[in-house]
C-alpha positions as CSV (number, residue, x, y, z in Angstrom):
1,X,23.3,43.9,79.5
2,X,20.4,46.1,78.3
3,X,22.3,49.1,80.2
4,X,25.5,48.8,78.6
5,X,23.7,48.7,75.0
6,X,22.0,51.9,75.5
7,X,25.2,53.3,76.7
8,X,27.1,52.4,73.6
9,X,23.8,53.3,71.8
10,X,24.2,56.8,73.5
11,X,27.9,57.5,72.5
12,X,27.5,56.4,68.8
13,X,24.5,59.1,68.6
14,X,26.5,61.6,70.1
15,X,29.3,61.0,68.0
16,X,27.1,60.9,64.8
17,X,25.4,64.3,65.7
18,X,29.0,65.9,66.3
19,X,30.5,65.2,62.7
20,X,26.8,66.0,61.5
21,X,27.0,69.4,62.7
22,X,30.4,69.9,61.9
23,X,28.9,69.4,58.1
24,X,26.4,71.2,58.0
25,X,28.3,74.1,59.6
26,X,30.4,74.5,57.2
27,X,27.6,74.7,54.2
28,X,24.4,74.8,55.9
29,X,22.0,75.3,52.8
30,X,19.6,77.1,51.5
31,X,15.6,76.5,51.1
32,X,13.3,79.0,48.6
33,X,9.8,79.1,49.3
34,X,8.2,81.5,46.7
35,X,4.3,81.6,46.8
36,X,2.0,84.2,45.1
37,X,4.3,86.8,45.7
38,X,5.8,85.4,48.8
39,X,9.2,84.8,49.2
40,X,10.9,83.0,52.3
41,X,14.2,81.2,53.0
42,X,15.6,79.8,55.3
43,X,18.3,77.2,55.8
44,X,18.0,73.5,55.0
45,X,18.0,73.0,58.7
46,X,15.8,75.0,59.8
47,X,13.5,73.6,57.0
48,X,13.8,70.6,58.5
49,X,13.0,71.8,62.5
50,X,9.8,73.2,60.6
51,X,8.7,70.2,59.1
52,X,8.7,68.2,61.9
53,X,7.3,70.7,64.0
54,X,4.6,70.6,61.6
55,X,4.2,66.8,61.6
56,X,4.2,66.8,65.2
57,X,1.3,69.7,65.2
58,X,-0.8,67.8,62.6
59,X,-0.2,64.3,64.2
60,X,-1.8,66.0,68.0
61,X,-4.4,67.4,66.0
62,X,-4.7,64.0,64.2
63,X,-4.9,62.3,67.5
64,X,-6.9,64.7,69.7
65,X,-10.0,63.7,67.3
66,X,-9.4,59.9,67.3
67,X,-9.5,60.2,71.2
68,X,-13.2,60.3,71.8
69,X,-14.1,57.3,69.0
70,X,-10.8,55.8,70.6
71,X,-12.2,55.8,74.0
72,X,-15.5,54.4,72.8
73,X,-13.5,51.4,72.0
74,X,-11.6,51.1,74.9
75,X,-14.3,51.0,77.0
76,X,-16.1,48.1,74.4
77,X,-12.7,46.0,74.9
78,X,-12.8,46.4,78.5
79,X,-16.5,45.3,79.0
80,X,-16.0,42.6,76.0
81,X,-13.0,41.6,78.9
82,X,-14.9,41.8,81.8
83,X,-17.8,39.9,80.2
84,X,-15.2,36.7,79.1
85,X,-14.3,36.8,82.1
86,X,-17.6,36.5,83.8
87,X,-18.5,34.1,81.2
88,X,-15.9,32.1,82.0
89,X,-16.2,31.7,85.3
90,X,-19.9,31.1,85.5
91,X,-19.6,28.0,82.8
92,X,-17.0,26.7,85.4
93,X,-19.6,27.1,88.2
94,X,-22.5,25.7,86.5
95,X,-24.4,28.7,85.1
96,X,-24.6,27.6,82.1
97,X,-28.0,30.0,80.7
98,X,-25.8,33.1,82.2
99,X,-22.7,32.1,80.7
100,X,-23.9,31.7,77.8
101,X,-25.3,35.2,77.7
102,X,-21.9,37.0,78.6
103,X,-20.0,35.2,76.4
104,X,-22.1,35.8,73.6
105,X,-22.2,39.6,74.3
106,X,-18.1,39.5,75.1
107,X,-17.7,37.7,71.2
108,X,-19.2,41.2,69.6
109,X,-15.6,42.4,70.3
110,X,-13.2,41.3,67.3
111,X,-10.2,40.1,69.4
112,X,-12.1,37.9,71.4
113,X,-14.6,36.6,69.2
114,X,-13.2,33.0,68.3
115,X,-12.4,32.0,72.3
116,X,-16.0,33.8,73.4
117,X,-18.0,32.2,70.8
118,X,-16.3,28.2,71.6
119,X,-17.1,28.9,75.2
120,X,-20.6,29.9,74.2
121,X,-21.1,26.9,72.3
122,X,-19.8,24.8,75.3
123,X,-22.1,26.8,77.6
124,X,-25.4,26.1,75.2
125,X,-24.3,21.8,75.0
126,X,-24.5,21.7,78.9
127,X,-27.3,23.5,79.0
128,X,-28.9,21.1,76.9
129,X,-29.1,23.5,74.0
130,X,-27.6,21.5,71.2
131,X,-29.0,22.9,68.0
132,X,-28.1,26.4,69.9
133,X,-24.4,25.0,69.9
134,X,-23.7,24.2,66.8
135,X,-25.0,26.9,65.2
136,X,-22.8,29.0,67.4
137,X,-19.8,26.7,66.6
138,X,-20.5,27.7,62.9
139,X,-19.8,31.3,63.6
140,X,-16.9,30.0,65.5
141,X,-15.2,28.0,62.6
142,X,-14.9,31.6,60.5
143,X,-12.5,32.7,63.7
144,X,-10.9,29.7,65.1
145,X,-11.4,26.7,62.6
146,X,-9.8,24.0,63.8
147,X,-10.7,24.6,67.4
148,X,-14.1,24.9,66.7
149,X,-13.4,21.3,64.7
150,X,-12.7,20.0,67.6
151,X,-15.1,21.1,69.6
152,X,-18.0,20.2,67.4
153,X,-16.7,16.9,67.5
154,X,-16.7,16.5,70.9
155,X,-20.2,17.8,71.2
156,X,-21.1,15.4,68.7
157,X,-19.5,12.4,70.6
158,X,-21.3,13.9,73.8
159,X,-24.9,13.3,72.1
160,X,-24.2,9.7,70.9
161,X,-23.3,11.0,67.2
162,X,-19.5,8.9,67.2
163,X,-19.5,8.2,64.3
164,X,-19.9,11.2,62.5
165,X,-17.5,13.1,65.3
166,X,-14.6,10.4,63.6
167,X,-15.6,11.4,60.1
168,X,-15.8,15.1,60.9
169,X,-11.9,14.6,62.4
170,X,-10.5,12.0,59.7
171,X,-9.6,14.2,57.2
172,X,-6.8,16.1,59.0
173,X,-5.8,13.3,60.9
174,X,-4.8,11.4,57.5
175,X,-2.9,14.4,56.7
176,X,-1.6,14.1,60.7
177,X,-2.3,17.7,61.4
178,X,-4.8,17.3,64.4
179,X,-3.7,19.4,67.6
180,X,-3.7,17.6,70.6
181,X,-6.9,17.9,71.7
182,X,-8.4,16.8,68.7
183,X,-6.4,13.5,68.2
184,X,-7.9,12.9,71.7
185,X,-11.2,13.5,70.8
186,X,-10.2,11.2,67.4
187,X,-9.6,8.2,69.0
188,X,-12.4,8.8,72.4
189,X,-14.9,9.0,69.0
190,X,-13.4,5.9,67.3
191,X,-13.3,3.9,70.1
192,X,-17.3,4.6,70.4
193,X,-17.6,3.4,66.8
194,X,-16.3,0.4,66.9
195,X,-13.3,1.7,65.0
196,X,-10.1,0.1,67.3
197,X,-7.6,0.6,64.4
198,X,-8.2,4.0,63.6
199,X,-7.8,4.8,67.5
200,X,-4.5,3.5,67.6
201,X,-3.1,6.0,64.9
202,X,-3.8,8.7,67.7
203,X,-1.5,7.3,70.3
204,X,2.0,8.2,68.7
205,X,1.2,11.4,68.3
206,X,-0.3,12.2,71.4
207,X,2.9,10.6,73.0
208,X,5.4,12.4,71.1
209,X,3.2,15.8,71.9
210,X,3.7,15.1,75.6
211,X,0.3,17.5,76.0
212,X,-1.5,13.9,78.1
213,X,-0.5,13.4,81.4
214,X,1.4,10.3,82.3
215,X,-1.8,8.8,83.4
216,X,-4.5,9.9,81.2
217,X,-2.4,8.9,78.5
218,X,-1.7,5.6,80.4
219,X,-5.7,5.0,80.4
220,X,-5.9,6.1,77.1
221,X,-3.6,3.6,75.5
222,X,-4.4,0.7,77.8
223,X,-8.4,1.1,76.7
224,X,-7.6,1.9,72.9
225,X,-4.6,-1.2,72.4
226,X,-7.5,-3.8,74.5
227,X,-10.1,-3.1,72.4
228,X,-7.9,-3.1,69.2
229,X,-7.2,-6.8,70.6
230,X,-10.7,-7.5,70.8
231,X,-11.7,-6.6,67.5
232,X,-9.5,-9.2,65.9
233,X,-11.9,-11.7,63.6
234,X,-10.2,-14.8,64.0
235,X,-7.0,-16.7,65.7
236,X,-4.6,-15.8,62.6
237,X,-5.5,-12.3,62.9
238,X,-5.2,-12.3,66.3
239,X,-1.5,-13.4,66.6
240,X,-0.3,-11.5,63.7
241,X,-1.8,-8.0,65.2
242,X,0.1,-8.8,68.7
243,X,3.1,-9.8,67.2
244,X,3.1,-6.3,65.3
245,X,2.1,-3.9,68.6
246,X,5.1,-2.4,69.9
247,X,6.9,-3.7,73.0
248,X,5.7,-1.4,75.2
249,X,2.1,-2.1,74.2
250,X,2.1,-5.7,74.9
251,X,3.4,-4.8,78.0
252,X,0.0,-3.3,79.4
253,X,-1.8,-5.1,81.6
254,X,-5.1,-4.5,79.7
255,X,-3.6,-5.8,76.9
256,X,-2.2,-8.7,78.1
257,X,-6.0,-9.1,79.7
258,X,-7.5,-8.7,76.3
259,X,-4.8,-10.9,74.6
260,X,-5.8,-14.0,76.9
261,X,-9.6,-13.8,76.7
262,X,-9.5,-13.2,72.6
263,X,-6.8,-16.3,72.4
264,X,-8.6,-18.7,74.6
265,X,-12.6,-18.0,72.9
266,X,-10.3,-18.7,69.7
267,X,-9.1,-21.7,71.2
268,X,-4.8,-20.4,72.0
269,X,-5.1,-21.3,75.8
270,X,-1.5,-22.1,76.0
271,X,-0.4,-19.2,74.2
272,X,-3.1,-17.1,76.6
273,X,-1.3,-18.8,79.5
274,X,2.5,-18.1,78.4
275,X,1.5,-14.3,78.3
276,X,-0.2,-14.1,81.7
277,X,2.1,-16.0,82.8
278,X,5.2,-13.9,81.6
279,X,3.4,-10.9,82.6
280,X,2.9,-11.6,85.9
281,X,6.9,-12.5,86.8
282,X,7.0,-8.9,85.7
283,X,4.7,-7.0,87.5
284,X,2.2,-8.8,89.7
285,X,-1.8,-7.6,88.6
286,X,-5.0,-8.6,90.4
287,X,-6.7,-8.5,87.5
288,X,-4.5,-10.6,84.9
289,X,-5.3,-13.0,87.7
290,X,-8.7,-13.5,87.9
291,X,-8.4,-13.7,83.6
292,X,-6.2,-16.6,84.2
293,X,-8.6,-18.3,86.9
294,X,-11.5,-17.9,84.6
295,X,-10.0,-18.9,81.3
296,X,-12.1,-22.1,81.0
297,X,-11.1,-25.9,81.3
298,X,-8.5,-27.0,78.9
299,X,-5.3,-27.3,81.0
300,X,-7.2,-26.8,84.0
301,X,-5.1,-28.9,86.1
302,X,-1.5,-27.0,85.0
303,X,-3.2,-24.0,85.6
304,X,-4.5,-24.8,89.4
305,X,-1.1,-25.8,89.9
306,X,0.6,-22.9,88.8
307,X,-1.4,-20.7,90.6
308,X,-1.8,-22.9,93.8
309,X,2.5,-21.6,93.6
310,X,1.3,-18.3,93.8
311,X,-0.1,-18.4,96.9
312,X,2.6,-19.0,98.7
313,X,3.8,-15.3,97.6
314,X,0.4,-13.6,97.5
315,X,-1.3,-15.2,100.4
316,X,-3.8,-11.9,100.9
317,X,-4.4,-11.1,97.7
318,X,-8.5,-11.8,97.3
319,X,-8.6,-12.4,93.4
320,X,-6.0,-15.1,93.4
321,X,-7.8,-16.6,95.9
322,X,-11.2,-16.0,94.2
323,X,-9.5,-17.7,90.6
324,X,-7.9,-20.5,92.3
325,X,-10.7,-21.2,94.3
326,X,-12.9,-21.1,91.0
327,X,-10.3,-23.1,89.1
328,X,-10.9,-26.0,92.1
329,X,-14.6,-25.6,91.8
330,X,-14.5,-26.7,87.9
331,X,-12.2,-29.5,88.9
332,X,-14.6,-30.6,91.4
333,X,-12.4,-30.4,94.7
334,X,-14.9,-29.1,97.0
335,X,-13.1,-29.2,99.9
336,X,-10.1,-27.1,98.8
337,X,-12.1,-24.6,96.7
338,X,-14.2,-23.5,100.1
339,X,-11.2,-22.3,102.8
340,X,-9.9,-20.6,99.3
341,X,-13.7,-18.8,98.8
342,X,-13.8,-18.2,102.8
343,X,-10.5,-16.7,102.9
344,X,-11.1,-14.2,100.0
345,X,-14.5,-13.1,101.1
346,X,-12.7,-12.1,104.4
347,X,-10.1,-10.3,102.8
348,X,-12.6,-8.3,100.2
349,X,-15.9,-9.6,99.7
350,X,-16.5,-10.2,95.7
351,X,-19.5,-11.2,93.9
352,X,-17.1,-14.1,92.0
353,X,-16.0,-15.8,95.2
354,X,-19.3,-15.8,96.5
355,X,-21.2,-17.2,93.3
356,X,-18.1,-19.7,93.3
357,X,-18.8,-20.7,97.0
358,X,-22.6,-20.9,96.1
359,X,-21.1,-23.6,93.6
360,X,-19.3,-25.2,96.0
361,X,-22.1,-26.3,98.2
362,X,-24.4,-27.1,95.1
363,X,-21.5,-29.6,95.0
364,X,-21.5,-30.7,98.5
365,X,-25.5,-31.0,98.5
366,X,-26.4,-28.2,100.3
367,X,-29.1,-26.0,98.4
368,X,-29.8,-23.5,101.0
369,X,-26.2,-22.5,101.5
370,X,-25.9,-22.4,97.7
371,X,-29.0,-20.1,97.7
372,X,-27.8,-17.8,100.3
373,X,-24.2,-17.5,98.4
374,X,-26.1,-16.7,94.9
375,X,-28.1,-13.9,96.8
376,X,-25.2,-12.5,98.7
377,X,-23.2,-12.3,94.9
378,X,-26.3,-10.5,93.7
379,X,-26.7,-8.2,96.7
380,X,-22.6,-7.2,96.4
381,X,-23.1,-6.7,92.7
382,X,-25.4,-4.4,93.0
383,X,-24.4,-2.2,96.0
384,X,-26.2,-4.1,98.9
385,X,-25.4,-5.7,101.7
386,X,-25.3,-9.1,102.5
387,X,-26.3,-12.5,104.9
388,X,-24.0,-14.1,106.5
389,X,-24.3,-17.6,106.7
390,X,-25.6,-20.2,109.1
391,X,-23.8,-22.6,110.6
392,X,-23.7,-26.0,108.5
393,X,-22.1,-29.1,109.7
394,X,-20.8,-27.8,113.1
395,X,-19.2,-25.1,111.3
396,X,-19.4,-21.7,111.0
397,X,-18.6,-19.8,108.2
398,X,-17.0,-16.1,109.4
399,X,-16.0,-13.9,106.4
400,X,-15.3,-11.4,108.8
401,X,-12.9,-12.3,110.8
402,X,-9.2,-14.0,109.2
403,X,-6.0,-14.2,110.2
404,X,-4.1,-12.7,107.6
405,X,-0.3,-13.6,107.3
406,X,2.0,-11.0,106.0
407,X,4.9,-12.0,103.8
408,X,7.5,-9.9,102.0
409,X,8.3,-10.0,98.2
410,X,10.4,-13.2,98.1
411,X,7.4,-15.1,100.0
412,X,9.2,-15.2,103.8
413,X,6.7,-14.8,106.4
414,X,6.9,-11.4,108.6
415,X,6.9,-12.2,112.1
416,X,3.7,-10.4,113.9
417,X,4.2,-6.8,115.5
């Protein structure tokens, strides 16, 4: 396409310059110079040839003593280049003191000052220079403003200042001009202070931007809608703020979570249960489990019996065992809650099941097992490893060894390979 439009270009020219000099043949003109006694002339076309001969002379000359002063400047870009570069890519390594160095001598160059001097400032926060950084960030805002805004905030939120990086970002996002990275930084900041409701204003526009992955963005909203949850005051507030969150919201897992633990400490168990319950005919979730198991002991025996159902379609699944053995402990059925425990701990050992089986045999009299159980839960909790335990009553306990049956989606046992 680009050929043909030269072509055309190329005809139209020629076509021009032919009934050009066809006119000017016919009456070519006539320049007089007179100058102290000097006379010349000369046609108007030749006066024309003349002068841009003489623009073309004077625009060398012109040029020929820019080069050396241009030269020194190319050769400051390309080291102010080179040295962003290297800056660059030792704050990525973890040379931070280095990094810091290059990119400060890279920002002396104009067009790379603002990204030179944000990396700078990044470089002097890891390198645990934060007085350094924000005084480099305020030579930074004269270049790139709102980039350093955002920056500063984040440095800010780094050093335990959240409050202030929310204030320092309010402003624009009431006037909903924060970038991207700044509406993150927004609600990370809120979220620290305590400050749920102002964190939710930054999830529509991070959605529409698209600029959050799927899944960051996924994290993002699950942690900001929970702890909006959490911060209701009271049981009013707390239904009124779920009924107003958008489908899609009350949809999370984590905010079904939060939901059920805010609505049963305000006394809603059965409006806790209806939404863990509904959520879990929609998508099955380990932890949404182990919320309802633990919700307390008003309806305790609907509950067990609901989730003793569940079983029969999750029979491997560790935290349903772990809640319904738990549920069975508070209504004092020793000897149901223990093959639940057992069967959990061989499927994934978990400090709940085994502080639930330690209950179990405080109920059954047995102090010593009970002891052993509370040590093993401390032990897993923090990243050590456990006893296994004696054999009581003829019986030995192996959470190592289960057989684990296999059933499909609709609860049908799989027959065995």
């Amino acid at each position: 396409m680009k050929l043909w439009r030269w072509i055309v270009g190329l005809i139209l020219v020629a076509v021009l310059a032919a009934f050009a000099w066809h006119w000017v043949a016919d009456d070519p003109g006539s320049v007089l110079i007179r100058l102290r006694g000097t006379t010349l002339q000369m046609t108007v076309v030749s006066a024309v040839v003349l002068l841009l001969l003489a623009w073309a002379v004077i625009a060398a000359l012109v040029t020929l003593i820019r080069w050396p002063f241009g030269a020194l400047n190319r050769r400051h870009r390309r080291l102010s280049r080179r040295r962003l570069a290297d800056g660059l890519v030792a704050l990525i390594e973890g040379r931070h003191g280095e990094a810091e160095r290059d990119l400060n001598r890279a920002a002396r160059y104009p067009s790379v000052r603002g990204p030179a001097l944000l990396a700078a400032a990044e470089a002097a926060e890891r390198h645990g220079e934060s007085t350094r950084a924000l005084e480099t960030l305020d030579q930074a805002a004269q270049e790139t403003p709102r980039a350093a805004r955002v920056l500063r905030a984040r440095l800010l939120r780094r050093a335990g200042r959240a409050t202030e990086a929310a204030a320092l970002l309010a402003p624009e996002a009431n006037s909903a001009s924060l970038t991207p990275s700044g509406w993150i930084e927004y609600a990370e900041a809120s979220l620290e202070a305590g400050d749920a409701r102002s964190a939710v204003r930054a999830l529509d526009p991070l959605q529409k931007s698209g600029e959050l992955g799927t899944r960051a963005f996924s994290d993002l909203e699950s942690r900001t809608v929970a702890a909006y949850i959490a911060s209701a005051p009271d049981g009013v507030s707390l239904s009124s703020l779920w009924s107003q969150l958008p489908k899609s919201q009350r949809r999370l897992p984590a905010a079904v979570d939060a939901y059920a633990r805010r609505a049963s400490q305000f006394g809603q168990s059965m409006a806790a249960m209806d939404e863990i319950e509904t959520a879990l005919r929609r998508e099955w979730s380990p932890s949404l489990v182990a919320t309802y198991g633990g919700m307390g002991a008003e309806d305790l025996e609907q509950r067990l019996r609901r989730a003793e159902s569940w079983v029969d379609t999750h029979p491997n699944d560790a935290a349903l065992l772990t809640a319904v053995g738990r549920m069975c402990v508070r209504a004092r059925l020793w000897g149901k809650a223990k093959p639940l425990l057992e069967r959990a701990l061989a499927i994934a050992p978990n400090a709940d099941a085994w502080e639930a089986l330690g209950d179990v045999f405080v109920g059954e009299a047995h102090p010593e097992l009970a002891q052993r159980c509370y040590r093993n839960a401390l032990a897993l909790a923090r990243g050590e490893a456990t006893e296994a335990l004696p054999e009581s009553r003829n019986h030995r306990i192996d959470t190592r060894v289960t057989a684990v049956e296999e059933r499909d989606q609709h609860g049908v046992p799989r027959l065995s390979p």
